[in-house]
N, C-alpha and C positions, 0 to 999 in steps of 0.2 A: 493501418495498425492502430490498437487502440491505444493511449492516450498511457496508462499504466503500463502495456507492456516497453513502450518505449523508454519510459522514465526508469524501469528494471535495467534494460538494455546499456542505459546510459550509466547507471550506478555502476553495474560489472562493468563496463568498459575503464571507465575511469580510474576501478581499483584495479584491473591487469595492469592497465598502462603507468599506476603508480609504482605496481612489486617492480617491472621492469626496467622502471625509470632508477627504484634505488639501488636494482642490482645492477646496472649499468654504473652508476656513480661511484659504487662501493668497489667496482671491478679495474674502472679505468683507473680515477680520480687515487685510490687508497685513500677515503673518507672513511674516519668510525662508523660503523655500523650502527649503533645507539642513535648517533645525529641526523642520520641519515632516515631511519626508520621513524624516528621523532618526528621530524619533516614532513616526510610522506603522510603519519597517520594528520598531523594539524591541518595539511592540507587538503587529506579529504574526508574530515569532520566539516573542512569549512564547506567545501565545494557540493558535498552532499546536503550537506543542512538549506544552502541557496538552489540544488537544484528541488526539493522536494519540501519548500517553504509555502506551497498551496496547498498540501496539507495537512494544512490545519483547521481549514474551512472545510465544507462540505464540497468534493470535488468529483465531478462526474468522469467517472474510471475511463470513458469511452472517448471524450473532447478534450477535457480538463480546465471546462468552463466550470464557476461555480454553480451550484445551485443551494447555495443556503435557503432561499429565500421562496424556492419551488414547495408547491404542497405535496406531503406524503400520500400517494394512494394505497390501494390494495396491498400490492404489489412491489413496492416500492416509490422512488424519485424517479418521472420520467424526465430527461435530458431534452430543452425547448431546441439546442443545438445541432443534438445527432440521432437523438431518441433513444437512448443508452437507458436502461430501467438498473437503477442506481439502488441498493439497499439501502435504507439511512440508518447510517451511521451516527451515534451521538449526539441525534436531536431531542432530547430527553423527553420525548413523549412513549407514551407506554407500548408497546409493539400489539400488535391483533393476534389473539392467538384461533388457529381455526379450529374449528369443532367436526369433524369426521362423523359426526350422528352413531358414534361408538358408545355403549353405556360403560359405566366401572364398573360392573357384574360381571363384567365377559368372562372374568380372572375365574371370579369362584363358581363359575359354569363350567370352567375346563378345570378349576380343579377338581370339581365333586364327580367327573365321569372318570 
């Protein structure tokens, strides 16, 4: 399973298991509900931010080894790890745009018929 889909998996897991967790608390316990929901969201601001703190680097969707440091081809980042061809993402170099060997006249060819 790739590398992002499980980090998805884990995000949702963690917020079911928190609604459950405060409406258990709020159900047994009779805790305010304000405090209770305050709780919950602090702790998975924090627990989220730690689990998906790699990225911030350039992170291969497939491993979730980095590859900052990999050169961009064609195509994208290939992954030395798993071989995952990675889009790069915010490596501020200019992206390749392709050329289809379409001219700009095509336009006013179809419009003049």
């Amino acid at each position: 399973m790739q590398w992002m889909l499980k980090l998805r998996l884990r995000v949702f897991a963690l917020l079911v298991a928190l609604s459950i967790l405060v409406f258990g608390v709020v159900s047994v316990f009779s805790v305010g509900v304000l405090p209770a929901v305050g709780a919950a969201i602090a702790i998975a601001v924090t627990v989220v931010n730690s689990m998906t703190s790699r990225l911030g680097t350039m992170t291969c969707a497939g491993c979730g080894n980095n590859i900052d440091q990999l050169p961009a081809g064609t195509h994208g980042i290939a992954c030395q790890g798993c071989g995952t061809v990675n889009h790069p993402f915010n490596t501020g170099e200019a992206m390749l745009t392709m050329d289809f060997g379409m001219d700009d006249d095509v336009d006013e060819d179809i419009a003049s018929t």
